[in-house]
Backbone bond lengths (Angstrom), bond angles and torsions (degrees), N, CA, C in turn:
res aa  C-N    CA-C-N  psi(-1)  N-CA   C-N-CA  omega(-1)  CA-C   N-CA-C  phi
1 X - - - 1.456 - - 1.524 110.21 -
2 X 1.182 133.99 142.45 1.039 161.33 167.87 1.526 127.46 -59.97
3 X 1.100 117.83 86.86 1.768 124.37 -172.75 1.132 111.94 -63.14
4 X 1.138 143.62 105.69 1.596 134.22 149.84 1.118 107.26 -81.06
5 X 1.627 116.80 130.66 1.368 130.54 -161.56 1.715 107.20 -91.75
6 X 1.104 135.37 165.88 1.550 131.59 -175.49 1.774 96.24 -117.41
7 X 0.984 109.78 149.87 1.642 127.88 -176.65 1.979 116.30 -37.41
8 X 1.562 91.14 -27.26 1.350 103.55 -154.30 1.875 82.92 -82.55
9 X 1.325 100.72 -50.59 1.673 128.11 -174.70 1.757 105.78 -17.87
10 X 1.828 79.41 -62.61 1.795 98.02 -177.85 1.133 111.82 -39.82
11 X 1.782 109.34 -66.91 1.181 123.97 -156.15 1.442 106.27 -49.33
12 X 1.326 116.88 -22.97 1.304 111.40 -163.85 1.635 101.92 -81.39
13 X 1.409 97.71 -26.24 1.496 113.18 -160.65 1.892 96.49 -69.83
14 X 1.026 124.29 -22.05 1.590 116.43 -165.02 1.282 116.97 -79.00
15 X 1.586 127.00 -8.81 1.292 127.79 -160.78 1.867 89.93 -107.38
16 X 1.109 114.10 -52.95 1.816 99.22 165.44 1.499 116.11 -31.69
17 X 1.584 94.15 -75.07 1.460 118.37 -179.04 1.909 109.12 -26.07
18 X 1.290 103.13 -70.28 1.487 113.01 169.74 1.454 125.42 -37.98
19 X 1.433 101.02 -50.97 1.492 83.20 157.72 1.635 145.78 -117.18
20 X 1.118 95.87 29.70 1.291 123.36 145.84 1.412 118.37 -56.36
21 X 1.450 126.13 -56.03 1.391 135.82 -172.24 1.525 91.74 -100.42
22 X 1.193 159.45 11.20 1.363 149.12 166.66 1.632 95.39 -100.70
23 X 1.690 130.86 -15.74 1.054 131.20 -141.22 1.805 90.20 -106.65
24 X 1.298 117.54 -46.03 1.623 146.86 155.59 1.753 104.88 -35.02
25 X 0.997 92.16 -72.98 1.650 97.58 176.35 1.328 91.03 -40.82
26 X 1.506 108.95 -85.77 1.419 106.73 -148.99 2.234 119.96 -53.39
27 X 1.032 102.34 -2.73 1.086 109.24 176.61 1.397 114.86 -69.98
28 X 1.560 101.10 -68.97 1.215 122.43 178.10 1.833 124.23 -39.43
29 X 1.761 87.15 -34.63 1.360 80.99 -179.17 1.447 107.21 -76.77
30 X 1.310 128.94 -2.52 1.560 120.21 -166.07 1.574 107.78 -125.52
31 X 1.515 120.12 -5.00 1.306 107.18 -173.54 1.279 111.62 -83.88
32 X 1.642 101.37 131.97 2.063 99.71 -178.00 1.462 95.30 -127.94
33 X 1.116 110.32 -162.71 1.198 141.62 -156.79 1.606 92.46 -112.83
34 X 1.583 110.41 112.97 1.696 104.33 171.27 1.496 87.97 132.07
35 X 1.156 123.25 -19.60 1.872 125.54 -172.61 1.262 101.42 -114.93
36 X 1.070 90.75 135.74 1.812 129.50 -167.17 2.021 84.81 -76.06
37 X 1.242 97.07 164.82 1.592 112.63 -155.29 1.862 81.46 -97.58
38 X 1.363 125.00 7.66 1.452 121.63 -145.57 1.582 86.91 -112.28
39 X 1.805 96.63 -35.66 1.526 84.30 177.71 1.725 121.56 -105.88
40 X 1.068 96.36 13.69 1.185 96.69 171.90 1.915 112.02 -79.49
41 X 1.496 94.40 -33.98 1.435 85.41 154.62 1.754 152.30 -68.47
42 X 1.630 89.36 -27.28 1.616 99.40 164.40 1.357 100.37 -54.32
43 X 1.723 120.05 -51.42 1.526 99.69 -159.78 2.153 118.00 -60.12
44 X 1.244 99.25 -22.87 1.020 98.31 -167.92 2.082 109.95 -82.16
45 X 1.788 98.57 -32.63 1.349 94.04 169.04 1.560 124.21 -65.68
46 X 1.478 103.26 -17.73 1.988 108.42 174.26 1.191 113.74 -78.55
47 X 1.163 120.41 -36.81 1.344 134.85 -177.97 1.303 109.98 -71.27
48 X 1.359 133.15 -37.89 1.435 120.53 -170.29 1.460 101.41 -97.73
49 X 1.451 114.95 -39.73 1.719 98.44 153.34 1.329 145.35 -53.15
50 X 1.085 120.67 -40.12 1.500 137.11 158.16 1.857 105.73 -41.86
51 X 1.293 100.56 -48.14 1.588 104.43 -178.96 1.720 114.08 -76.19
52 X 1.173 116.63 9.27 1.794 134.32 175.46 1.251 94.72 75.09
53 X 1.351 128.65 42.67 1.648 120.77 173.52 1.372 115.83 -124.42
54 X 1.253 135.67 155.08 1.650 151.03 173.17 1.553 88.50 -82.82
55 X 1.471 98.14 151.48 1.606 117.47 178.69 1.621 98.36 -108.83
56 X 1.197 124.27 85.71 1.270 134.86 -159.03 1.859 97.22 -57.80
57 X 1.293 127.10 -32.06 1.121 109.84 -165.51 1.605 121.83 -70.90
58 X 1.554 102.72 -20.58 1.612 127.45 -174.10 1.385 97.08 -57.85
59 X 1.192 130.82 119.33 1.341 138.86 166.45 1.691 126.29 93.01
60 X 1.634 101.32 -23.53 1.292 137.02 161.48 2.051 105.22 -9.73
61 X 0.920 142.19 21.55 1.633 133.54 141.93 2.267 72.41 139.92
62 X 1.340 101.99 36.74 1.813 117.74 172.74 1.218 106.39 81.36
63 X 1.313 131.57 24.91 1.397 134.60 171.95 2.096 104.25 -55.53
64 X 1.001 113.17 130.06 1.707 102.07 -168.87 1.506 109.42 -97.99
65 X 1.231 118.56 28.67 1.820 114.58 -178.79 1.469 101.33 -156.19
66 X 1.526 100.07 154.42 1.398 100.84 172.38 1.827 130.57 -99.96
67 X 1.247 98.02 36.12 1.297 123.75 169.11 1.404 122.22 -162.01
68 X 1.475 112.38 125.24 1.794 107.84 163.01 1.713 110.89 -51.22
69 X 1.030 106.72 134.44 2.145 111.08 159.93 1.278 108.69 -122.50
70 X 1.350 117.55 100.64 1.550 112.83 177.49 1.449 86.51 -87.38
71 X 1.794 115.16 156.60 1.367 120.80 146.75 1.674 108.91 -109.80
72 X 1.406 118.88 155.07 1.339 114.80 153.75 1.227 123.83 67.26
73 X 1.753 105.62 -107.12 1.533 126.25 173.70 1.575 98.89 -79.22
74 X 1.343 119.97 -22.20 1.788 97.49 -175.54 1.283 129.08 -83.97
75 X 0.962 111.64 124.31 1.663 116.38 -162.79 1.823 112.30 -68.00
76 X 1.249 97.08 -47.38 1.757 119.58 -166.62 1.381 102.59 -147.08
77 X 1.806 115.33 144.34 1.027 121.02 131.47 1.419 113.55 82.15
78 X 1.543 103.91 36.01 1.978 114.75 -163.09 1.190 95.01 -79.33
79 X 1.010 154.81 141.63 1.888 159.19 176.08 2.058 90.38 -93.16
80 X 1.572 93.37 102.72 1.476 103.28 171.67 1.637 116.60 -51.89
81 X 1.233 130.39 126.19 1.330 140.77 -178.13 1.495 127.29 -153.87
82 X 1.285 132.14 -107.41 1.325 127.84 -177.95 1.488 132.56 -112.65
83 X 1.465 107.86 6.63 1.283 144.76 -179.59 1.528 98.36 -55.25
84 X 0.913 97.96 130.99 1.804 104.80 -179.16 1.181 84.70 -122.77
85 X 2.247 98.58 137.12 1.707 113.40 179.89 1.424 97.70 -94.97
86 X 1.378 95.70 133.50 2.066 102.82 175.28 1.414 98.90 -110.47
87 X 1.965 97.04 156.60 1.728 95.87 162.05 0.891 113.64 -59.33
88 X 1.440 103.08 140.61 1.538 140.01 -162.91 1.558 153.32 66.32
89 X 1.475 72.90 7.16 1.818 90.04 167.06 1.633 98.47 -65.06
90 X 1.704 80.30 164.31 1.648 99.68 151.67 1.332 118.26 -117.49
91 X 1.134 117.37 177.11 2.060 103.10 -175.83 1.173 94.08 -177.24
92 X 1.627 112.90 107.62 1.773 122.12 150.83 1.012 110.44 -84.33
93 X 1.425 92.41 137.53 1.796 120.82 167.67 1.507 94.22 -102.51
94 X 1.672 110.96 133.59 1.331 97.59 157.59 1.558 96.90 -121.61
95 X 1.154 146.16 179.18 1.240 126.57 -175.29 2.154 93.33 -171.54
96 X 0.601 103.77 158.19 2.079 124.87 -174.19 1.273 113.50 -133.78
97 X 1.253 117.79 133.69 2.039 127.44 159.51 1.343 111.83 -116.85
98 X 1.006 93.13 151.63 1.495 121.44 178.54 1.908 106.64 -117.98
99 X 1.438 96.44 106.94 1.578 107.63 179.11 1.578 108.59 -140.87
100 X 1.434 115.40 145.08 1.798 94.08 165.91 1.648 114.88 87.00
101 X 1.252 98.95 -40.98 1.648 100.20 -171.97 1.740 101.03 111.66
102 X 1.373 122.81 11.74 1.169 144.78 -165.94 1.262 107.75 -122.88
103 X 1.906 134.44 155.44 1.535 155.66 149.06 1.241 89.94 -82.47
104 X 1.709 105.01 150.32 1.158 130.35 141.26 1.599 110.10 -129.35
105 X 1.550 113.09 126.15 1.416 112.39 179.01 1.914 125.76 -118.74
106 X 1.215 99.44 130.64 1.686 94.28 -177.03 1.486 124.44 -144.51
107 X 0.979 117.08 116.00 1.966 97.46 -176.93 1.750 112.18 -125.03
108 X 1.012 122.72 137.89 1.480 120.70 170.89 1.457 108.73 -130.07
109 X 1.576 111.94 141.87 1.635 102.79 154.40 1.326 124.63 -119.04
110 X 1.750 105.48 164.82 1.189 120.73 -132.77 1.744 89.65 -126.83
111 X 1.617 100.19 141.18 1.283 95.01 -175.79 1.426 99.24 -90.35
112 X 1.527 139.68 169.20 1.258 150.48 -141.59 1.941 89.37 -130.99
113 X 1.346 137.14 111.60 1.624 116.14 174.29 1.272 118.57 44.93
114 X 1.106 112.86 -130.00 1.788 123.93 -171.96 1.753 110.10 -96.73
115 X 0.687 127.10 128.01 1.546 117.38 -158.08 1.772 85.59 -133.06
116 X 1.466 115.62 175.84 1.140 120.88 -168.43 1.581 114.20 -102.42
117 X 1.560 143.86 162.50 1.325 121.02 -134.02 2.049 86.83 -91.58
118 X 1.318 90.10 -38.16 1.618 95.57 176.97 1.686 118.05 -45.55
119 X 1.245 105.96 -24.53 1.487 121.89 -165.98 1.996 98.60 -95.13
120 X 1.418 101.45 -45.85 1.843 84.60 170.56 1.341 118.81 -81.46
121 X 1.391 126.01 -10.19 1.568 107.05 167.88 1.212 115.22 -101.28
122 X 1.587 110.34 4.45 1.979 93.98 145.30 1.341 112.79 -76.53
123 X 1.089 109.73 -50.81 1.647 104.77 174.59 1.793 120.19 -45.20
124 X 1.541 105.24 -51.05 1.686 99.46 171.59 1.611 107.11 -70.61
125 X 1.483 141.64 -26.44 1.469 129.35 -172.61 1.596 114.38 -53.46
126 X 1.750 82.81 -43.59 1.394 100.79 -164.44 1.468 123.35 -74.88
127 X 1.201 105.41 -20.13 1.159 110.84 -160.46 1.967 81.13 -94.70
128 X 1.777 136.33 -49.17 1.111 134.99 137.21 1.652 128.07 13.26
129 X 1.813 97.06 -72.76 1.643 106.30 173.87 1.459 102.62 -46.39
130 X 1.572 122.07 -54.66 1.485 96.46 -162.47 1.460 124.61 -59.31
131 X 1.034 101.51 -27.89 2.020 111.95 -171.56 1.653 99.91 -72.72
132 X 0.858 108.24 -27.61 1.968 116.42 -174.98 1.540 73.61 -67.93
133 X 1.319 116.72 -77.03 1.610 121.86 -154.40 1.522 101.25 -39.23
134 X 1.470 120.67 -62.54 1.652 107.46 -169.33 1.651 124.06 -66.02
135 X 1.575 106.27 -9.51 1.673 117.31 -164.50 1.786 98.66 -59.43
136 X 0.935 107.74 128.36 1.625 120.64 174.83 2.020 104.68 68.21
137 X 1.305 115.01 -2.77 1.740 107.77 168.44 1.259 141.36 -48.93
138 X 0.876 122.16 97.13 1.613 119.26 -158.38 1.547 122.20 -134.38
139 X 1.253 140.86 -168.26 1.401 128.54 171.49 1.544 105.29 -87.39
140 X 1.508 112.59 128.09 1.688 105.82 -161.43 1.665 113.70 125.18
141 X 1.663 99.24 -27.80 1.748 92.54 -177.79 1.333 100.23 -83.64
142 X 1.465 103.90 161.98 1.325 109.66 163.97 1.365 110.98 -85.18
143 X 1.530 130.04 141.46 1.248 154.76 173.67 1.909 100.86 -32.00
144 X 1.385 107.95 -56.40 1.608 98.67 -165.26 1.839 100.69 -77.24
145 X 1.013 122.64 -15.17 1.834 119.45 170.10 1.400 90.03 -33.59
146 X 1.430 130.33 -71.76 1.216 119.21 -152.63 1.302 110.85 -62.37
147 X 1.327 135.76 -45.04 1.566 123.07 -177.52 1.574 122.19 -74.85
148 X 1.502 109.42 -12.58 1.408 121.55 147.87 1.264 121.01 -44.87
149 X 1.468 127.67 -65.92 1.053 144.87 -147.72 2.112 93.25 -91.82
150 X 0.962 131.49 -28.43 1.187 119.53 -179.61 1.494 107.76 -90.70
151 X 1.842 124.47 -29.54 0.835 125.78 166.20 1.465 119.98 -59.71
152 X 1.048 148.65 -44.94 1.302 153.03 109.12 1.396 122.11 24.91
153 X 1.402 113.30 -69.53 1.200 109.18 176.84 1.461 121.55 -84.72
154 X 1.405 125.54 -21.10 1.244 147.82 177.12 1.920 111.81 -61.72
155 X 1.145 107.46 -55.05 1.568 129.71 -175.94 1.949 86.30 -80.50
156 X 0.897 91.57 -52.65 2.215 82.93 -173.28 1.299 91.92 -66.11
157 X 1.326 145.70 11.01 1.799 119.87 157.15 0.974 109.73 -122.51
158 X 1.304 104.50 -6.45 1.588 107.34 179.70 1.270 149.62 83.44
159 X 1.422 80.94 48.13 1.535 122.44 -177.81 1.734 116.06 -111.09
160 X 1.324 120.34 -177.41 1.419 128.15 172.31 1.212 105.04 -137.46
161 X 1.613 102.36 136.23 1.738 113.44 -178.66 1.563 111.55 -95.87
162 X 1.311 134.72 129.32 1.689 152.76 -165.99 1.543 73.06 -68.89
163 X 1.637 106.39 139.14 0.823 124.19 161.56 1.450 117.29 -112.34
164 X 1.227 123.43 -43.00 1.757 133.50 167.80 1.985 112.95 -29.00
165 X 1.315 105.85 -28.58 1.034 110.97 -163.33 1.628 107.61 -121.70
166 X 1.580 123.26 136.54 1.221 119.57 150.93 1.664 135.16 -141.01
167 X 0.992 102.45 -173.09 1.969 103.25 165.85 1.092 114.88 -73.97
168 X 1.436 108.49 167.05 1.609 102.13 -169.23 1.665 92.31 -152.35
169 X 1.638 109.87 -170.09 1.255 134.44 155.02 1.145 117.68 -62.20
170 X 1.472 130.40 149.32 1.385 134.34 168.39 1.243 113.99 -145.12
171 X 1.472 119.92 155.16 1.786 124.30 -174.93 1.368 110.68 162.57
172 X 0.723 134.66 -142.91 2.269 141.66 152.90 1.620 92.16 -28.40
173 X 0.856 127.26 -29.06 1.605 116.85 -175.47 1.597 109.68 -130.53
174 X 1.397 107.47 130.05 1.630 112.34 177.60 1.523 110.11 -42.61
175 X 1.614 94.90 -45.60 1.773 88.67 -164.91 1.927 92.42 -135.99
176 X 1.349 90.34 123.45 1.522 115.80 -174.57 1.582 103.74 -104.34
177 X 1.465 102.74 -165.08 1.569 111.96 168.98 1.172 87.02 -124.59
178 X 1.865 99.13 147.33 0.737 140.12 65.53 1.937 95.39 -113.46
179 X 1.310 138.43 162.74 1.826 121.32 145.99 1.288 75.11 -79.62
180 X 1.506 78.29 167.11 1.608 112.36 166.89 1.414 96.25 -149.50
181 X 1.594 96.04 127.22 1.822 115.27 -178.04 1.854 91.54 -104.20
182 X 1.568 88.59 151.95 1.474 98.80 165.61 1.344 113.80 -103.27
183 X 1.228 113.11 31.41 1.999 122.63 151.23 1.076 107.92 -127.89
184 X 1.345 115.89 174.89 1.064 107.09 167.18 1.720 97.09 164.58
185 X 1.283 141.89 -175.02 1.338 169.82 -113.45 1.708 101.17 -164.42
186 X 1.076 115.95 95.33 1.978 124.40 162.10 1.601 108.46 -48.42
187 X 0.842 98.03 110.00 1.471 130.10 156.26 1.828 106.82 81.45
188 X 1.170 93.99 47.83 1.758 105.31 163.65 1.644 110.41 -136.41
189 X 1.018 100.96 172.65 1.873 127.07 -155.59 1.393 111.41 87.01
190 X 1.367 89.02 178.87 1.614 101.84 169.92 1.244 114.83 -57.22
191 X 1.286 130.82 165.94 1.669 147.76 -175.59 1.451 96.05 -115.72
192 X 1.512 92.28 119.72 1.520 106.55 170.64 1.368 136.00 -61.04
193 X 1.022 111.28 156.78 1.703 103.04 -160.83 2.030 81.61 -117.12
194 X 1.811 80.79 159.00 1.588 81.51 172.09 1.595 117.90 -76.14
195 X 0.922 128.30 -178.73 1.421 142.21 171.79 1.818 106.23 51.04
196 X 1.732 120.00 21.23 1.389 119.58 158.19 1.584 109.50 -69.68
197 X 1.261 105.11 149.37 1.164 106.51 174.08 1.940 109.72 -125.19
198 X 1.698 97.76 152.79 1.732 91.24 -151.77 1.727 79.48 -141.07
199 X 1.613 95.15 144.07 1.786 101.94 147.30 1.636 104.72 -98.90
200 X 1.071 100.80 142.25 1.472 117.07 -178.74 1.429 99.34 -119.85
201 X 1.473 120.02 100.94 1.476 127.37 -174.96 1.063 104.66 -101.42
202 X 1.350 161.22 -151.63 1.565 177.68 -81.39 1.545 98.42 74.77
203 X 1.171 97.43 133.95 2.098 104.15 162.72 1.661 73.31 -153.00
204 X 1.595 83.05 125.47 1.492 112.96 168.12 1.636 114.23 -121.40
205 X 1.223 106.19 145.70 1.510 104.57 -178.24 1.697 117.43 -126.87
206 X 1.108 106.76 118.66 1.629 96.14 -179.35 1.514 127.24 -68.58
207 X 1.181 105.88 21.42 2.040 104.65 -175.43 2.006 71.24 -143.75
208 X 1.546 93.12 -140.33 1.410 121.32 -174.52 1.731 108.25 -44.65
209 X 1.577 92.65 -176.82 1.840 91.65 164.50 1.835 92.28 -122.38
210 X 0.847 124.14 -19.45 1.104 107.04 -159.49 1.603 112.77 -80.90
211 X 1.247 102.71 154.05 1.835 112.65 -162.92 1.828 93.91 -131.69
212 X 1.846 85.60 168.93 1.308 104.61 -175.54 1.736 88.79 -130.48
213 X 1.563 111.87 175.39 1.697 119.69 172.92 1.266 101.31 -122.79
214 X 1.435 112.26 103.39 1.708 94.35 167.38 1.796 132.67 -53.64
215 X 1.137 87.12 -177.74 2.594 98.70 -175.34 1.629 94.90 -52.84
216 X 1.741 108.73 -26.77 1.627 82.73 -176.55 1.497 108.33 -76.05
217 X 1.412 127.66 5.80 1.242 118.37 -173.72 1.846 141.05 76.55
218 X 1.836 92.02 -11.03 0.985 105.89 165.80 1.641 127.52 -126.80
219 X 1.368 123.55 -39.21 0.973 152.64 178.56 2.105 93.34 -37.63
220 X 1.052 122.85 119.57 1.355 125.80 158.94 1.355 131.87 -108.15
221 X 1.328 119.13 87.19 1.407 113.40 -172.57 1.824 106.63 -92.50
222 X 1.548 107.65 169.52 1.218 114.92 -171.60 1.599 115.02 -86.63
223 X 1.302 125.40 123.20 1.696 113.13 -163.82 1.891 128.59 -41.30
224 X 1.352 71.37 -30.16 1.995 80.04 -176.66 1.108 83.56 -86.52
225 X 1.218 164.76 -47.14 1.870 142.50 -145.13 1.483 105.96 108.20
226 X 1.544 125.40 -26.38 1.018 123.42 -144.15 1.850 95.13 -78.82
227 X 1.629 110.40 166.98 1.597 103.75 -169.33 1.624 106.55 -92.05
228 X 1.515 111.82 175.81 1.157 122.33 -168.70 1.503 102.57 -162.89
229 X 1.915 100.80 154.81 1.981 89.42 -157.11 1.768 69.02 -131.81
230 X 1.606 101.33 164.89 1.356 132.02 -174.25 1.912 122.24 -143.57
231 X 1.596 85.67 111.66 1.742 89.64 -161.33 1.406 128.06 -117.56
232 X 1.085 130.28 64.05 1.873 141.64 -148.16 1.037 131.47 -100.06
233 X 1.201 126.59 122.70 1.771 137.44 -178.43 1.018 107.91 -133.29
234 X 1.666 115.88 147.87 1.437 136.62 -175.76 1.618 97.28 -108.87
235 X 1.387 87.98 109.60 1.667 113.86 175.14 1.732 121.90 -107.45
236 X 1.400 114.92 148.13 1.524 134.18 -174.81 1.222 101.46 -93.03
237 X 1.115 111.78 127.22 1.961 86.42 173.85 1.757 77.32 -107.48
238 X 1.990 105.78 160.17 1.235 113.18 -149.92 2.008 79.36 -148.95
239 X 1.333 119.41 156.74 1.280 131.20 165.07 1.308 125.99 -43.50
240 X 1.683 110.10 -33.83 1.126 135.50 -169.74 1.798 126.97 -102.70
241 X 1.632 111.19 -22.10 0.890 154.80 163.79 1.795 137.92 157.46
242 X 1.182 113.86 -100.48 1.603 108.73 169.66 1.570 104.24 -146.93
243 X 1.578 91.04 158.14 1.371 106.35 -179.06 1.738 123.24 -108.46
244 X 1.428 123.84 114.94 1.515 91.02 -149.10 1.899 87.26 -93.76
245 X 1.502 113.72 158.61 1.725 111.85 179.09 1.225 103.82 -118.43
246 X 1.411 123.37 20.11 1.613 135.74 -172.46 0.979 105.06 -133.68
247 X 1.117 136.54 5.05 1.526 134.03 173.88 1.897 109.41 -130.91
């Protein structure tokens, strides 16, 4: 079932949200090449504590870090460890707070030094799909517009959209209903109500979509090897359009 959140709900919802996207920033400005994917997670577990928040993903159904680190081929959900980032990786962080009694969810990836040109316009497509996704979103769309609209732009550059995986609901629970696929069929699903609240993710892949889970059980890489970027904001949908609380 489908939460529509109440005004007060939000409010509560913006101080996660905030630092969630203050937490992104601050990554970005520091992730190099030479750091283990292990500490890129300390920074994010100090940081969201320091900010009076739980790192909702830590323990999350035994997830052991408080941030996903995909590199490269990993699409979702890399368990940070001993992985050393080289020039030219790419590497999503997606990372969650817990504030309020509320999630806040956000992930971006980050190019590593000099990366290859094929490798920044997955990173710019993807990060692209989402803004296609919110253009005209409002209370009234149907739910699959959005995976239309990223699929769309994803396949027009010439890329492939992860299908195994999607966006969802967020509030009292990390992951709510509605999913949200990044394909999908124009002008089917449910019709959004105002004041739902949605992650709107993109995982784009530059070869195939289809993925495997590695022995750790979480880790999702893409079957061919080839890389894939991951780009997420926690959005309001509003009468008028959307409200983003991650940006």
């Amino acid at each position: 079932m489908i939460t529509v959140k109440s005004e007060d709900e939000i409010d509560l919802m913006r101080e996660p949200n905030a630092i969630v996207r203050d937490c992104l920033k601050f990554v970005g400005e520091r992730i190099r090449a030479g750091m283990t994917t292990k500490e890129v997670d300390t920074m994010v577990y100090d940081f969201v504590k320091a900010s009076g928040a739980e790192p909702s993903c830590l323990g999350y159904y035994g997830y052991p870090a408080s941030a996903c680190v995909s590199v490269n081929e990993e699409v979702v959900h890399g368990i940070p460890g001993d992985r050393v980032l080289r020039d030219g990786d790419i590497v999503s962080v997606d990372l969650c707070a817990y504030k309020n009694g509320f999630h806040g969810d956000g992930a971006r990836t980050f190019c590593i030094g000099e990366v290859s040109e094929d490798k920044k316009k997955l990173v710019r497509v993807t990060e692209e799909c989402f803004f296609k996704a919110i253009e005209g979103l409002k209370a009234g769309t149907p739910l699959y517009d959005i995976g239309y609209k990223v699929q769309q732009h994803a396949e027009g550059n010439g890329f492939s959209v992860i299908r195994s995986y999607t966006g969802h609901g967020i509030g009292r629970e990390m992951h709510e209903d509605p999913s949200v696929p990044n394909f999908g069929r124009k002008g089917t699903g449910v019709r959004l109500r105002s004041n739902t609240v949605l992650c709107i993710e993109p995982m784009i892949a530059m070869g195939g979509y289809r993925v495997r889970v590695l022995d750790d059980d979480w880790t999702a890489v893409t079957l061919d090897g080839k890389c894939a970027a991951h780009y997420e904001n926690t959005v309001v949908i509003r009468p008028d359009g959307v409200e983003i609380l991650t940006l």
